[in-house]
N, C-alpha and C positions, 0 to 999 in steps of 0.2 A: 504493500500500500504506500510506503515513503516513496517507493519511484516514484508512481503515481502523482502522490502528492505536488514531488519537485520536477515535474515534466514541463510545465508551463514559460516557464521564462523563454525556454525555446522559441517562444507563437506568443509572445506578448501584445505584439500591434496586433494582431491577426485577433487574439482574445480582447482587444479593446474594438473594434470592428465589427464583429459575427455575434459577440455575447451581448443578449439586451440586460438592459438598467434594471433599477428597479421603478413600479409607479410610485408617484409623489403622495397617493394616498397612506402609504407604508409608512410614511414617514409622521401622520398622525395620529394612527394606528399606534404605535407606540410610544408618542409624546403624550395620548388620552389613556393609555397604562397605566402608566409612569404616575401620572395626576399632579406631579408637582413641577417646577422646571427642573429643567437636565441643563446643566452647561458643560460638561465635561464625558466624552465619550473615548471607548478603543473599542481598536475593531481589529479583529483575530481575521489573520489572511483575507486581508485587505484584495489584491491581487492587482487591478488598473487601476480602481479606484470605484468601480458601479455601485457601491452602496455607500463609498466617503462621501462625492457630492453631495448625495441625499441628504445627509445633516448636517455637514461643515457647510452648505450653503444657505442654512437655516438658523446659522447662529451658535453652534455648537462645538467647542473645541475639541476637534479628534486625532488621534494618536491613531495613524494608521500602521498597523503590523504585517510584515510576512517575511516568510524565510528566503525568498530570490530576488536578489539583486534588479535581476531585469524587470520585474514584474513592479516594484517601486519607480523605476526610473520611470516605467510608463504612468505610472500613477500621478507622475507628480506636476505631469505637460495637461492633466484635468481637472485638476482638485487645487482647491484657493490656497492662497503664497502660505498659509498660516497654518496648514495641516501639518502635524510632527509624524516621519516616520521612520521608524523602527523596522531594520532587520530584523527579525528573529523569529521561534518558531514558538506556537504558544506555550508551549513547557520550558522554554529559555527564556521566558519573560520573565526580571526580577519582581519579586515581590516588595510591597513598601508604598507604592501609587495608586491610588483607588478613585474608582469613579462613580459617575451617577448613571450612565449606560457602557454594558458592554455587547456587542455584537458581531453574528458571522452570519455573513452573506455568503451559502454556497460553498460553508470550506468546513464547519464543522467537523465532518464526518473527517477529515485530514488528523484531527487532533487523537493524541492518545487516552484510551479510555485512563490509565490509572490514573487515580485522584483525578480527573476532569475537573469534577465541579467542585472539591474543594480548590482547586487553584483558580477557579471562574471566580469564585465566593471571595477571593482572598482580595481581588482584583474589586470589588465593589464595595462601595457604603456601606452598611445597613439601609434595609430599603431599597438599594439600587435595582435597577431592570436589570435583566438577561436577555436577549434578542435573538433568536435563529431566523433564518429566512433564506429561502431557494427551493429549487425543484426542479429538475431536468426535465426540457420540452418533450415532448414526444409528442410522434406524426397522429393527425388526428384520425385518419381514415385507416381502420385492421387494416384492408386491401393492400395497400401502400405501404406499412407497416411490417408486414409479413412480405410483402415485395424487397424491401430494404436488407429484412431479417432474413432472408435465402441469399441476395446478393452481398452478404457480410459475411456468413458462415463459412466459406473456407478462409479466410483470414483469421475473422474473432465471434469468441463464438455467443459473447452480448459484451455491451458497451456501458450498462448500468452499474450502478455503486452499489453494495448491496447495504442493507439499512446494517449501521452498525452491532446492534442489539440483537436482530434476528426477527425484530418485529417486522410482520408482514403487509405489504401495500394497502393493505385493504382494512388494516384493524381503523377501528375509530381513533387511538389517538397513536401518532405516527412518533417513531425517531426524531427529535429528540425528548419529545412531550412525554415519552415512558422513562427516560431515564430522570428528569428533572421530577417526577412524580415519585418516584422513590429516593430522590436523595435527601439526605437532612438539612442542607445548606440552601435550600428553594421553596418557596411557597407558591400561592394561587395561578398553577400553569395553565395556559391558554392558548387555545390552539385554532387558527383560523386562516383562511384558503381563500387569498385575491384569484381571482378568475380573469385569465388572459389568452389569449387567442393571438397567432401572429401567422402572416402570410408570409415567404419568402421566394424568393428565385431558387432557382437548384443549384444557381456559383454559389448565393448566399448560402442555403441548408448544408452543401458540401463545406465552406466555411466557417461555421458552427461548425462541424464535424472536428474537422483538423484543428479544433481547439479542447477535443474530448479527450485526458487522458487515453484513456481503453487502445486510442488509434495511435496516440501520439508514440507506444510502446513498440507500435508495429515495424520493422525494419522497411524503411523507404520505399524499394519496389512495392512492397505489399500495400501500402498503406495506398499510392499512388493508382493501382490498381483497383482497390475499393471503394476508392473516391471516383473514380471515370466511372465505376461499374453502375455509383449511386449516383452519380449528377447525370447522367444520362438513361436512367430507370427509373426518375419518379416524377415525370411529369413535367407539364408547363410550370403549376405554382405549388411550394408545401406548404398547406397548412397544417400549422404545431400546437398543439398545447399546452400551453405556459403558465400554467397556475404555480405561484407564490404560494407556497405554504408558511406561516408563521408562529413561530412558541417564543412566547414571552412567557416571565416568571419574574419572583422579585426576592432577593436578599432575604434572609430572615433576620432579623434585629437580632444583634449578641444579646448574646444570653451573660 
């Protein structure tokens, strides 16, 4: 999973390009959480920057983090002059700075489970929010779907992340809403699905692509191979599925 993780820097502009934002609605979706003001944010694998603007251009001072060099550099040509960022990976983040929001945009599942959320907890106020949010698009039409998913298999044989937990796509409450449910360091978890829908060209869908780990692992011929086989097998336009999933949670006041 750490390749995984550190494949990106490779396709940086390419993942600033193909990967969309997030809506501006998300953004008070969690400020009406919170219920109090927030001035002070980090954000765990940051990556271009698709969830920094969202609240550094709202007022919010944020500590952008990630472990690749390149992946910062491109972050920092989008996001206002006043954003702080940090190399690092979230378990190399010291302890000692606490905030009133922390959150991961799409990179979550990257971190390692031990102690997760006691070092999330350590990182926050009392009180403070917790933030998840992301979900990989997927093609909206089976037909299409299962078109893609023949023209992949001899390469890879799925391109999904699997939920870290083992919880299944389908339960009611999803990755990471089950783990912050059990842990001692989190209270009142909530779990709620922005509904998005996006058309794209087949250069654009293939470039989404070649920003998906899964492919990024593939040795070159292959990958290049997969990508001709899918931008010319799915059509005039892809429509994707792009629902936002989000779990917020909040601090427990020391005891």
């Amino acid at each position: 999973m750490s390749e995984r993780a550190l494949s990106f820097g490779a396709v940086a502009e390419s993942y600033e390009r193909f990967r969309p934002g997030y809506p501006a609605e998300l953004f008070g979706m969690v400020m009406s959480y919170a219920g109090r003001p927030v001035r002070t944010a980090l954000e765990i694998g940051a990556g271009t920057g698709k969830a920094t603007r969202l609240f550094a251009r709202r007022g919010i001072t944020v500590t952008a983090t990630d472990p690749d060099a390149a992946m910062l550099a491109e972050l920092r040509k989008h996001v206002p002059a006043d954003v702080r960022t940090v190399r690092a990976a979230f378990e190399d983040l010291p302890p000692g700075e606490r905030y009133g929001l922390v959150y991961a945009a799409a990179s979550l599942h990257w971190t390692a489970p031990d102690r997760r959320w006691e070092r999330m907890a350590a990182l926050l106020v009392p009180g403070g929010v917790f933030a998840s949010f992301g979900g990989a698009p997927h093609l909206a039409d089976p037909a299409v779907e299962a078109a893609v998913r023949a023209m992949r298999a001899p390469f890879l044989d799925s391109d999904d992340i699997p939920s870290p937990d083992g919880t299944s796509p389908g339960h009611g409450m999803r990755w990471p809403g089950t783990e912050l449910r059990r842990s001692e360091w989190f209270t009142d978890v909530r779990q709620t699905v922005v509904r998005r829908r996006l058309t794209l060209s087949p250069r654009d869908y293939v470039g989404h692509l070649s920003t998906v780990s899964a492919y990024l692992l593939l040795p070159p011929p292959e990958r290049e191979e997969v990508f001709r086989r899918i931008g010319q097998g799915v059509g005039e336009q892809v429509e994707l599925i792009a629902d936002v999933t989000v779990h917020l949670a909040r601090r427990r006041q020391e005891r």
